[in-house]
PyMOL commands that place a pseudoatom at each C-alpha (Angstrom):
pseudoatom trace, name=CA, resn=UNK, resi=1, chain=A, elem=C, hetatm=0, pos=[77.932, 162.932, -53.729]
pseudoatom trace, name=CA, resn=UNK, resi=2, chain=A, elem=C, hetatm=0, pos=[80.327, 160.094, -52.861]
pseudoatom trace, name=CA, resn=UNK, resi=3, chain=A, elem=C, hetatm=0, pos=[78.592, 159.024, -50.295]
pseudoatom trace, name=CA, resn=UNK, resi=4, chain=A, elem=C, hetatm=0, pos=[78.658, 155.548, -51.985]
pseudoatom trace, name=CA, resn=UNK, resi=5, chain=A, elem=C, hetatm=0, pos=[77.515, 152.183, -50.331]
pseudoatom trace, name=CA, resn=UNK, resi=6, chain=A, elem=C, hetatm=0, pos=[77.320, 149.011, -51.425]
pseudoatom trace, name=CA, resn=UNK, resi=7, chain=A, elem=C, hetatm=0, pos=[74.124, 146.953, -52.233]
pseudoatom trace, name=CA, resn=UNK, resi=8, chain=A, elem=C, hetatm=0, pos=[74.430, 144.838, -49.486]
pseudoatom trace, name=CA, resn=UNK, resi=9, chain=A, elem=C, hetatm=0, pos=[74.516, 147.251, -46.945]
pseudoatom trace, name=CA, resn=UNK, resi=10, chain=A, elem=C, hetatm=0, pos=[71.381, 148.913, -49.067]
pseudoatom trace, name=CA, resn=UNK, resi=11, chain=A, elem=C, hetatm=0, pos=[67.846, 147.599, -47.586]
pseudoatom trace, name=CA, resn=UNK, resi=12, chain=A, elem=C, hetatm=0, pos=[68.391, 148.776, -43.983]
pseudoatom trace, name=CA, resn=UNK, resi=13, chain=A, elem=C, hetatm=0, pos=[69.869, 151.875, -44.536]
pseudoatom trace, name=CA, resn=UNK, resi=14, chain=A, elem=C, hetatm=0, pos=[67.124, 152.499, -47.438]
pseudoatom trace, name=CA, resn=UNK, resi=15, chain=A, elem=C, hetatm=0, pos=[64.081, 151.780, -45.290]
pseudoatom trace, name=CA, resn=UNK, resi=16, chain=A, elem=C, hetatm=0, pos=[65.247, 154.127, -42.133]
pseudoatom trace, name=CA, resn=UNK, resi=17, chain=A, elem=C, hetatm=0, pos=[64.807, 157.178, -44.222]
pseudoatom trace, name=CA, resn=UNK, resi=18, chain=A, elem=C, hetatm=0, pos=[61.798, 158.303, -46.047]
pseudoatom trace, name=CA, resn=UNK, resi=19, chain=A, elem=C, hetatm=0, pos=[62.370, 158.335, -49.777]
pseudoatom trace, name=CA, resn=UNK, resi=20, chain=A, elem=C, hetatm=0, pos=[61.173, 160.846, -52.510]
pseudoatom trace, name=CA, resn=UNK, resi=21, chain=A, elem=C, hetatm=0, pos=[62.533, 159.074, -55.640]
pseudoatom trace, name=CA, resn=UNK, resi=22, chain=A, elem=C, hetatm=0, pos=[65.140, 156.862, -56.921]
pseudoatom trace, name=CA, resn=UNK, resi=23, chain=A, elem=C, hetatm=0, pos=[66.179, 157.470, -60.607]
pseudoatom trace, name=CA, resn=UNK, resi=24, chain=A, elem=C, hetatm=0, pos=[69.132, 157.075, -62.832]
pseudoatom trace, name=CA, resn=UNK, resi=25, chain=A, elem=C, hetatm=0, pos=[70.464, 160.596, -64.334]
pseudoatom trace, name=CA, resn=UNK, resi=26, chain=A, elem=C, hetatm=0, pos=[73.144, 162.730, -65.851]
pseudoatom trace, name=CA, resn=UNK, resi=27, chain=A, elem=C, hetatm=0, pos=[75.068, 165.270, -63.887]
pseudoatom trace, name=CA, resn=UNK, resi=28, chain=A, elem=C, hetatm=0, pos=[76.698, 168.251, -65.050]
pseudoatom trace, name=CA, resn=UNK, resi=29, chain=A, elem=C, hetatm=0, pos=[80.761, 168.191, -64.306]
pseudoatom trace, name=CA, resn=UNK, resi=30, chain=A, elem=C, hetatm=0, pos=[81.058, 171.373, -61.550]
pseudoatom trace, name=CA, resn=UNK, resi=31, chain=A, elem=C, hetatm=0, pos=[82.145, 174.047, -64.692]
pseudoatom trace, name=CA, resn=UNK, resi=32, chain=A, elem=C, hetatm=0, pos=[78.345, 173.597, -66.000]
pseudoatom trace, name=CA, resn=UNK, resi=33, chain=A, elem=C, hetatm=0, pos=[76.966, 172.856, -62.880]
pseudoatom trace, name=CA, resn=UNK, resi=34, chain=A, elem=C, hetatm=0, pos=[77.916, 176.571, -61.589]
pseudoatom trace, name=CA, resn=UNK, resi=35, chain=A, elem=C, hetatm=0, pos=[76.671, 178.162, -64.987]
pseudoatom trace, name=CA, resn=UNK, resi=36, chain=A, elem=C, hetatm=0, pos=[73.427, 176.191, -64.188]
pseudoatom trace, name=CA, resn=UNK, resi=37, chain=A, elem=C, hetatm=0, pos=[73.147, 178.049, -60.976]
pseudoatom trace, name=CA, resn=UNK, resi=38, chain=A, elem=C, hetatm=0, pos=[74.232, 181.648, -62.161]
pseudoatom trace, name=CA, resn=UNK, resi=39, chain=A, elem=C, hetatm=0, pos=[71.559, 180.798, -65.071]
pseudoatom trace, name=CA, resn=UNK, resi=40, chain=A, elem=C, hetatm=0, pos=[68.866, 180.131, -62.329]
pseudoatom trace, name=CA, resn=UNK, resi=41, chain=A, elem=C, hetatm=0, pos=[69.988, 183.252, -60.187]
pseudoatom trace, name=CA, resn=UNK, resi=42, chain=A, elem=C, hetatm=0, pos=[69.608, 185.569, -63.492]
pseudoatom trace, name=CA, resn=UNK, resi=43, chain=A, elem=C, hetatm=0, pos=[66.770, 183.835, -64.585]
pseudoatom trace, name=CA, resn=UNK, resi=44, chain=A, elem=C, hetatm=0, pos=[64.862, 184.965, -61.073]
pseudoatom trace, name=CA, resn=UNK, resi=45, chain=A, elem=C, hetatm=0, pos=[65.660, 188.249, -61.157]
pseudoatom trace, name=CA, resn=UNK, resi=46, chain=A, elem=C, hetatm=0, pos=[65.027, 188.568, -64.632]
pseudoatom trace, name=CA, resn=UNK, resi=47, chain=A, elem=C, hetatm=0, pos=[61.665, 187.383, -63.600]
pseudoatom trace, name=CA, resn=UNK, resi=48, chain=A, elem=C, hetatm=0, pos=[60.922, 188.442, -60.334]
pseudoatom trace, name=CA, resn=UNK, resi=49, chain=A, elem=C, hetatm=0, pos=[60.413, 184.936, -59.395]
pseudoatom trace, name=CA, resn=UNK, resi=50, chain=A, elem=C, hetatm=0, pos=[59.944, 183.971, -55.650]
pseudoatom trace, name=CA, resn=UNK, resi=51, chain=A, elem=C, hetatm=0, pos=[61.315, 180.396, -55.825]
pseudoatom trace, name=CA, resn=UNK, resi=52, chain=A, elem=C, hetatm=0, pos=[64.669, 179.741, -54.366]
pseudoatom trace, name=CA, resn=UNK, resi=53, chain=A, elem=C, hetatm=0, pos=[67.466, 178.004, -56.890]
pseudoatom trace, name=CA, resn=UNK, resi=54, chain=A, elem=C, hetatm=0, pos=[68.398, 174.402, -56.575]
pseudoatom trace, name=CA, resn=UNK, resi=55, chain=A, elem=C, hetatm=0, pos=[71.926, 174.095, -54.777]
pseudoatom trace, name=CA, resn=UNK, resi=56, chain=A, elem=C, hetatm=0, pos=[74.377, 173.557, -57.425]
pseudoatom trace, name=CA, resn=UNK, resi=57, chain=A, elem=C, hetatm=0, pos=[74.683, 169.590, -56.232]
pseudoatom trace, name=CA, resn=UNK, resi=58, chain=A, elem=C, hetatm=0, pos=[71.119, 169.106, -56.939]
pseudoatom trace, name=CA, resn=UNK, resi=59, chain=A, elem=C, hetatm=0, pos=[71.461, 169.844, -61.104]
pseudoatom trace, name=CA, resn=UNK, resi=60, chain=A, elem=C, hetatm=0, pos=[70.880, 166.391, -62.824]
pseudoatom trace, name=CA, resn=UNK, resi=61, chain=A, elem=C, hetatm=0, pos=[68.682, 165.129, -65.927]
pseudoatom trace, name=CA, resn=UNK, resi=62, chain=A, elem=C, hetatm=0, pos=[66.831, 162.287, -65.101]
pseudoatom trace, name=CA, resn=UNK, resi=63, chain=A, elem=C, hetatm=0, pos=[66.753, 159.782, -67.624]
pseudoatom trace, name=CA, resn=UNK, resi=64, chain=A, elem=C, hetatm=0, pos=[64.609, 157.231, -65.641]
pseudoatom trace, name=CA, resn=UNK, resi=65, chain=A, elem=C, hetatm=0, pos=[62.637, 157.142, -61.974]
pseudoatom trace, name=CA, resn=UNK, resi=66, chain=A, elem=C, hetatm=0, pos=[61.833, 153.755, -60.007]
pseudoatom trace, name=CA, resn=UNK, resi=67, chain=A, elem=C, hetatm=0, pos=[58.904, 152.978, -57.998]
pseudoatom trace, name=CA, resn=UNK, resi=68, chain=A, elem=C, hetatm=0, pos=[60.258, 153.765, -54.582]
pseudoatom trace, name=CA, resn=UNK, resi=69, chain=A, elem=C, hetatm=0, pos=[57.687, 152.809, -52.614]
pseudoatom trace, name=CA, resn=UNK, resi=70, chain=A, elem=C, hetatm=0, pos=[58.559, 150.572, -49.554]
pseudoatom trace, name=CA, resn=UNK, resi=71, chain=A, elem=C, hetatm=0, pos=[57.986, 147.196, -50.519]
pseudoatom trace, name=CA, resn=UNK, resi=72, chain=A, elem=C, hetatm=0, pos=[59.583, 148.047, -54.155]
pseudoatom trace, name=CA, resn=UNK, resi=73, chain=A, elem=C, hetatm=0, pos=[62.850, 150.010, -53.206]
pseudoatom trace, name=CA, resn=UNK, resi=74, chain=A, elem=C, hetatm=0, pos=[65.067, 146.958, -52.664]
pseudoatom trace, name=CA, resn=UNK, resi=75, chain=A, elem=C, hetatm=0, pos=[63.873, 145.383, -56.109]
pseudoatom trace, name=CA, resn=UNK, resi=76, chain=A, elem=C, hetatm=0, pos=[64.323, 148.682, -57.634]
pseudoatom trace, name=CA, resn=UNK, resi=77, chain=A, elem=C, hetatm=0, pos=[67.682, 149.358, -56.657]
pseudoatom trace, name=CA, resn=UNK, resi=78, chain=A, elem=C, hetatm=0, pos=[68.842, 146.326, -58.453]
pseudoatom trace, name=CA, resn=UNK, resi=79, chain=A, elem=C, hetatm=0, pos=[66.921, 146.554, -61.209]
pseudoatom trace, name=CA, resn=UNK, resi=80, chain=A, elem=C, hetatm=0, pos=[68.541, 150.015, -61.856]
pseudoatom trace, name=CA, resn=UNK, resi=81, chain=A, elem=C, hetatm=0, pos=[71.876, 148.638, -61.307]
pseudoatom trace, name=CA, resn=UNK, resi=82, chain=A, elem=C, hetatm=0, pos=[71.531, 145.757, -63.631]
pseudoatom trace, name=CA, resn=UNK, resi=83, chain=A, elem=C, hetatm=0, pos=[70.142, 147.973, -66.042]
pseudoatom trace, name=CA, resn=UNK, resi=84, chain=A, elem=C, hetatm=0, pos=[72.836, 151.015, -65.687]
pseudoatom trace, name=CA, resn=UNK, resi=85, chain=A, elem=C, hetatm=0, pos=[75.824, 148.318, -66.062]
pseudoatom trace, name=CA, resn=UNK, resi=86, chain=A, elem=C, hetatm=0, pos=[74.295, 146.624, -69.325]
pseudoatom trace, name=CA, resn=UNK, resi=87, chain=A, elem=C, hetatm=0, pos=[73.432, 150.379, -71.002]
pseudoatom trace, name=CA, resn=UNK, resi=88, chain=A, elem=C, hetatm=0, pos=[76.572, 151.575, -70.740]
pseudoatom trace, name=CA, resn=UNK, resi=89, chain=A, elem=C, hetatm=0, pos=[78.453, 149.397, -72.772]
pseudoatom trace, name=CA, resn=UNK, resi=90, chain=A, elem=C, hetatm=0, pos=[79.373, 150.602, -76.030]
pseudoatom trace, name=CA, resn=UNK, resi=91, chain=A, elem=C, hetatm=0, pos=[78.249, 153.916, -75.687]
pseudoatom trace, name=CA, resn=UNK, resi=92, chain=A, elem=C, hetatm=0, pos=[80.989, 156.136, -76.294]
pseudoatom trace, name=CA, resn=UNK, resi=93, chain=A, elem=C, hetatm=0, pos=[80.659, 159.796, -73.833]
pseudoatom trace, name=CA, resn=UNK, resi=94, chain=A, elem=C, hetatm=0, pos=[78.592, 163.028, -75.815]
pseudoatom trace, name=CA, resn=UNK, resi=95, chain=A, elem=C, hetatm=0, pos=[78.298, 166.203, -75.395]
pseudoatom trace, name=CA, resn=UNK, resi=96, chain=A, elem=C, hetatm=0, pos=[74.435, 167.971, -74.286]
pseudoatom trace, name=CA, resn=UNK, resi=97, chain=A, elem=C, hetatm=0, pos=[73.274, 171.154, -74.785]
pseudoatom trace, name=CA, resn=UNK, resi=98, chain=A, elem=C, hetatm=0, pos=[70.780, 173.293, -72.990]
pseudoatom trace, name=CA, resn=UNK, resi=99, chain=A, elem=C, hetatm=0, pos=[69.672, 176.836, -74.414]
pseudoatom trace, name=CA, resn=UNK, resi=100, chain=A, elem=C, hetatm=0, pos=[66.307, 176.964, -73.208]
pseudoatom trace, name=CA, resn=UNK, resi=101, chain=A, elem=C, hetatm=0, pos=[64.786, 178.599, -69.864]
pseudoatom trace, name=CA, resn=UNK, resi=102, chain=A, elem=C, hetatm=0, pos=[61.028, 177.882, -69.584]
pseudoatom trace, name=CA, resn=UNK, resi=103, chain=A, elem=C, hetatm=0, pos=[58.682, 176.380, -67.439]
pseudoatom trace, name=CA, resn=UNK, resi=104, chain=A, elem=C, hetatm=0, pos=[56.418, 173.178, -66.905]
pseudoatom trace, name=CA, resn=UNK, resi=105, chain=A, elem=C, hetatm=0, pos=[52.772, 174.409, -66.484]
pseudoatom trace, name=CA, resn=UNK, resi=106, chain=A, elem=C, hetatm=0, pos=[51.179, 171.215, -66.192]
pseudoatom trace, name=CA, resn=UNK, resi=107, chain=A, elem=C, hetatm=0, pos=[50.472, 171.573, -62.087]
pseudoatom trace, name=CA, resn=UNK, resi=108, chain=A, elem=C, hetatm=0, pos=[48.320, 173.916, -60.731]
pseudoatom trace, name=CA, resn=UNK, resi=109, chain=A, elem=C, hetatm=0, pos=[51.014, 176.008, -59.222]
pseudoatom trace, name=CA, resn=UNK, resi=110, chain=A, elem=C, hetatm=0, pos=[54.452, 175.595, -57.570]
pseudoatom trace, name=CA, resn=UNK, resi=111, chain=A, elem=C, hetatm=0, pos=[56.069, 175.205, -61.670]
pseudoatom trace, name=CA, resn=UNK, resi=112, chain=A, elem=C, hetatm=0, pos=[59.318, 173.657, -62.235]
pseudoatom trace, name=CA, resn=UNK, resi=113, chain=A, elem=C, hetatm=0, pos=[61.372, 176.231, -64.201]
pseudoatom trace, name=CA, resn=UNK, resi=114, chain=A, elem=C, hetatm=0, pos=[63.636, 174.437, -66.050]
pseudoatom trace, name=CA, resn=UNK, resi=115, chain=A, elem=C, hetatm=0, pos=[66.945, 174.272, -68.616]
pseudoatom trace, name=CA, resn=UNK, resi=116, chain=A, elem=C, hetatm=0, pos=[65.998, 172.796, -71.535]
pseudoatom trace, name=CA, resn=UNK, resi=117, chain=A, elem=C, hetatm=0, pos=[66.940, 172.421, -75.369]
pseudoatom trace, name=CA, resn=UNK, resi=118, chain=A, elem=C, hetatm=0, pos=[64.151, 173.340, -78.647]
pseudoatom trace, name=CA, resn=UNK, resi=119, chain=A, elem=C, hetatm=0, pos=[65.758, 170.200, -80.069]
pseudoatom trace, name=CA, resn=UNK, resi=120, chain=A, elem=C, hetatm=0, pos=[68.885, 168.345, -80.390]
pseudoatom trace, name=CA, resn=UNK, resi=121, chain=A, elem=C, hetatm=0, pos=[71.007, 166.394, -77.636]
pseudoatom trace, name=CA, resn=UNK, resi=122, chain=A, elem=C, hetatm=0, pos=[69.965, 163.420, -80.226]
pseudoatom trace, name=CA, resn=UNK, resi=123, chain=A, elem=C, hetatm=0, pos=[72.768, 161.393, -78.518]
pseudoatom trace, name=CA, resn=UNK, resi=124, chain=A, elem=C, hetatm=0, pos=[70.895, 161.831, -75.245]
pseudoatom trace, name=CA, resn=UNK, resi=125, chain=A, elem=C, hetatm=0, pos=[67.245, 160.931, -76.785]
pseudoatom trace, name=CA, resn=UNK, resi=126, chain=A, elem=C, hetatm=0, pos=[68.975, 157.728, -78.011]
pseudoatom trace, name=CA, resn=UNK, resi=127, chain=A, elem=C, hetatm=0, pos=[70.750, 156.434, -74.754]
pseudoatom trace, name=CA, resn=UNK, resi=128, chain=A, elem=C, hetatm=0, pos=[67.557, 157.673, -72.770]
pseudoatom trace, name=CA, resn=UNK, resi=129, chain=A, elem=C, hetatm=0, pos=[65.697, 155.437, -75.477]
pseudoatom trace, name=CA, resn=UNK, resi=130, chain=A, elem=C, hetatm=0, pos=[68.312, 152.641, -75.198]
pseudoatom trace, name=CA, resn=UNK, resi=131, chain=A, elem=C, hetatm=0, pos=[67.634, 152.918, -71.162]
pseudoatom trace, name=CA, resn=UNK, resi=132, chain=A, elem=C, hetatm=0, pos=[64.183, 151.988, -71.590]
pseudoatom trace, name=CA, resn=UNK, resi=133, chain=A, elem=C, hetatm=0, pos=[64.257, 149.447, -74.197]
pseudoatom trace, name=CA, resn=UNK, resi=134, chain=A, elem=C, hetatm=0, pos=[66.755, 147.762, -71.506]
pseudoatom trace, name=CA, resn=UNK, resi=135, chain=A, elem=C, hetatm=0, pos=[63.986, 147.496, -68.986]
pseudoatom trace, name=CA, resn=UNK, resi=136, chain=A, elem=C, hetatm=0, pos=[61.543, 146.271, -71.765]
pseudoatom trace, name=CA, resn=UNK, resi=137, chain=A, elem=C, hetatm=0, pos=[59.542, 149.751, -71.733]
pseudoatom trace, name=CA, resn=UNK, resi=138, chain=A, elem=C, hetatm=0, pos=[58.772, 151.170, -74.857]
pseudoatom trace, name=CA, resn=UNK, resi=139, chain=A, elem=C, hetatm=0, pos=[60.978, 154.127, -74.985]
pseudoatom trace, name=CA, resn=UNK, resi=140, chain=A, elem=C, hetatm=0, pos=[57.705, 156.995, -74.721]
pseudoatom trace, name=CA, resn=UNK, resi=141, chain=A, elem=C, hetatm=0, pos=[58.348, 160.736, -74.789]
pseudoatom trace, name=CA, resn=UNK, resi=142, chain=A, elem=C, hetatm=0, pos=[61.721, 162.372, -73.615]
pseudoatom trace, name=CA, resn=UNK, resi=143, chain=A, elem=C, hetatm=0, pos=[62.139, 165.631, -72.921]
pseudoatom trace, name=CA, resn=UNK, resi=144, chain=A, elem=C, hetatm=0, pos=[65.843, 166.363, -71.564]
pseudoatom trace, name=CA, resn=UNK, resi=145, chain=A, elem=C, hetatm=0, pos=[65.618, 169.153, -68.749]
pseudoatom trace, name=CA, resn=UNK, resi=146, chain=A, elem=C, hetatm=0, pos=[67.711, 170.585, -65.490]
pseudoatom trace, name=CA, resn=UNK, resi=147, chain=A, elem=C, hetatm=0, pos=[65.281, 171.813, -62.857]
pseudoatom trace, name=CA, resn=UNK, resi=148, chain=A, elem=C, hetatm=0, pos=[66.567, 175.239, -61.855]
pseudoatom trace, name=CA, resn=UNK, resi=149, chain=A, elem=C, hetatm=0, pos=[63.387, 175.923, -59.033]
pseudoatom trace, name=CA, resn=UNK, resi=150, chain=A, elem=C, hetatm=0, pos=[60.027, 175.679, -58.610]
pseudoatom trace, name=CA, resn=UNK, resi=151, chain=A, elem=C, hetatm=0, pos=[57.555, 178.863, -58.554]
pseudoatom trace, name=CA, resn=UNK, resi=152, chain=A, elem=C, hetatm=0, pos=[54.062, 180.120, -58.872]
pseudoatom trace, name=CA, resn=UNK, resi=153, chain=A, elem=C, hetatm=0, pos=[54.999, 182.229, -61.506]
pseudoatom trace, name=CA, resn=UNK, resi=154, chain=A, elem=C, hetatm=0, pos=[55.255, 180.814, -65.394]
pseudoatom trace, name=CA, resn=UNK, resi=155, chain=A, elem=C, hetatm=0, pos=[58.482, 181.784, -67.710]
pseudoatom trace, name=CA, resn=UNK, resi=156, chain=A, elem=C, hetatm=0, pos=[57.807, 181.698, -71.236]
pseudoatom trace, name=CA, resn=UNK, resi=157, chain=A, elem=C, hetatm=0, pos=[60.304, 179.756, -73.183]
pseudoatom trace, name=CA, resn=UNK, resi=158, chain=A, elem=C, hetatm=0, pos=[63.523, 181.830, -73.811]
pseudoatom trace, name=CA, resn=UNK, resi=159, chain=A, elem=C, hetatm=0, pos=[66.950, 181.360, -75.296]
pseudoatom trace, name=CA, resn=UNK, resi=160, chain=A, elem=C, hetatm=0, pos=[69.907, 181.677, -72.590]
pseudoatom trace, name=CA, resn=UNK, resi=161, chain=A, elem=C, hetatm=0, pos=[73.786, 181.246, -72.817]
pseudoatom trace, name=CA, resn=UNK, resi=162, chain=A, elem=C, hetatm=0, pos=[73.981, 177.582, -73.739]
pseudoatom trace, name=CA, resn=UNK, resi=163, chain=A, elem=C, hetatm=0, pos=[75.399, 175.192, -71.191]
pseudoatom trace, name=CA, resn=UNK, resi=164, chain=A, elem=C, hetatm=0, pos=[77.414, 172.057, -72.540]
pseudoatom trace, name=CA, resn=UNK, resi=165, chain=A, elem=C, hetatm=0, pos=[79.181, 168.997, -71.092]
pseudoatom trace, name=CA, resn=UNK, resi=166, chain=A, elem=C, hetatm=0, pos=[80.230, 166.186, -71.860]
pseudoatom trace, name=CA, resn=UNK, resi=167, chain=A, elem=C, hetatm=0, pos=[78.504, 163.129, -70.085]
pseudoatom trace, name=CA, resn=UNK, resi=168, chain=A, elem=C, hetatm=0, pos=[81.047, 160.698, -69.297]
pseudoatom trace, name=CA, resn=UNK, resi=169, chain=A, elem=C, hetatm=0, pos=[78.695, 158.749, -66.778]
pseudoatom trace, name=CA, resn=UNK, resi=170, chain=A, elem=C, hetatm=0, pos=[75.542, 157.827, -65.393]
pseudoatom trace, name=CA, resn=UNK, resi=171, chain=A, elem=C, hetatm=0, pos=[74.258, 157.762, -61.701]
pseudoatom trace, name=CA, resn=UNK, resi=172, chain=A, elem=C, hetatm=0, pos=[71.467, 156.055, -59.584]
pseudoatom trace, name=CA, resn=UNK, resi=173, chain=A, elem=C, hetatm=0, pos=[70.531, 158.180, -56.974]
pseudoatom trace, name=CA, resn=UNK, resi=174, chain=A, elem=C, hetatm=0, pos=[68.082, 158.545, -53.704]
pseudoatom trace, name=CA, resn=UNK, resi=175, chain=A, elem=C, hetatm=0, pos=[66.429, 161.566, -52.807]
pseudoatom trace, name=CA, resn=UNK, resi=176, chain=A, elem=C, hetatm=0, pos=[65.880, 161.302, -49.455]
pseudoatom trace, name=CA, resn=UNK, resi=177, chain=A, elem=C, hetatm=0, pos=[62.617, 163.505, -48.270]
pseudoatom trace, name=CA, resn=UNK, resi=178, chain=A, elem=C, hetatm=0, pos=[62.741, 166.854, -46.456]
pseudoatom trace, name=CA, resn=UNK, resi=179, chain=A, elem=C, hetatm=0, pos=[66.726, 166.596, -47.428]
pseudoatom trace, name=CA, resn=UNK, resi=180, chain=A, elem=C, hetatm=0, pos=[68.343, 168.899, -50.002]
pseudoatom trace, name=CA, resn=UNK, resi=181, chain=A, elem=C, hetatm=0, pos=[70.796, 166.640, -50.883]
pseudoatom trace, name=CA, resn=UNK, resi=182, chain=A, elem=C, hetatm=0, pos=[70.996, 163.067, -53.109]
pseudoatom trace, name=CA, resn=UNK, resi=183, chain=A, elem=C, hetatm=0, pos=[72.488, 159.742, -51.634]
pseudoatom trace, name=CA, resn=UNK, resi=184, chain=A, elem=C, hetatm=0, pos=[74.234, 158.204, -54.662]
pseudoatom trace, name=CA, resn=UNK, resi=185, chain=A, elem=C, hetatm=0, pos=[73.949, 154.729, -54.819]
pseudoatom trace, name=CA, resn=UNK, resi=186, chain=A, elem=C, hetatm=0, pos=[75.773, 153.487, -57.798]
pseudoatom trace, name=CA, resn=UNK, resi=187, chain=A, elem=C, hetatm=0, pos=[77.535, 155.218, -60.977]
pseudoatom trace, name=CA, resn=UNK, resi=188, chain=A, elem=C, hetatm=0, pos=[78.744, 153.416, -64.140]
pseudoatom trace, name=CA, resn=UNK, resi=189, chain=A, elem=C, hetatm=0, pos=[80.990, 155.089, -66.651]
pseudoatom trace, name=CA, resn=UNK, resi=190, chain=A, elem=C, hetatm=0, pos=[79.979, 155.047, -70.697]
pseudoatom trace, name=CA, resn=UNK, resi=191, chain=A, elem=C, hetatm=0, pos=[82.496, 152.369, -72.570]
pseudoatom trace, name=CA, resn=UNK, resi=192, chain=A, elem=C, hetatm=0, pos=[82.166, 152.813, -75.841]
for i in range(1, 192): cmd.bond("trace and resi %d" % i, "trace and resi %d" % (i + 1))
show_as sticks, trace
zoom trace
């Protein structure tokens, strides 16, 4: 993860790889991070699911995904930097909560079972909000999650050992296709 670069270095290096996504998140600080992965490792066998757990770098919310396609990346990039530096200021750092195992059945198959909360992280709902008012998008439907892994197989929503952190920061990252690891390309710490 700080495999950092600056923006001027960015549209070269950006167009030699083929991107999946570029999106501005939440990570969890390494203590929640490894409870997120013995939660997805109990959660399988609990289930019998097939899917194979995200690596423990890989655990993020996403609070906002840019168009990444070729000819947009560059703008993108600095859109989401200009945006992350204004949103920061004056928000102090909160704590999030996730207590929730269940999965996304929207696809046909291949599900993302995920960490989630039945309601709260308020604090979260209102930065995420404050993210897209920022970019002049009306601020829509949030639903704070951690992608554990992906399976055929649907889990039913079901109360686990909460996981909590304090987010002291936000990051733009790059997801770079085939790779099971994130470039990041920016962070900005909350200063409120």
């Amino acid at each position: 993860m700080n495999d950092q670069f600056l923006f001027s270095d960015m549209p070269a290096a950006l167009e030699e790889q083929p991107v999946t996504s570029v999106f501005l998140a939440i990570l969890p600080d390494q203590v929640a991070a490894e409870q997120i992965a013995r939660c997805a490792c109990e959660v399988r066998a609990r289930h019998g699911l097939k899917g194979v757990p995200r690596p423990t770098g890989r655990f993020h919310v996403t609070l906002h995904t840019f168009d990444h396609a070729p000819h947009a990346l560059e703008r993108s990039v600095q859109m989401a930097q200009m945006v992350a530096a204004k949103v920061v200021k004056g928000v102090s750092p909160f704590e999030v909560l996730f207590d929730r195992v269940k999965s996304f059945s929207e696809k046909k198959s291949n599900f993302p079972c995920v960490l989630a909360d039945r309601e709260g992280n308020e604090a979260l709902r209102a930065f995420a909000s404050r993210l897209k008012r920022e970019m002049g998008k009306p601020a829509g439907h949030f639903t704070p999650h951690v992608t554990l892994l992906y399976d055929d197989t649907i889990v039913k929503e079901e109360y686990v050992e909460p996981v909590i952190w304090t987010v002291r920061e936000i990051v733009l990252l790059k997801a770079i296709k085939n790779r099971k690891t994130f470039q990041e390309l920016g962070r900005w710490t909350l200063q409120g």
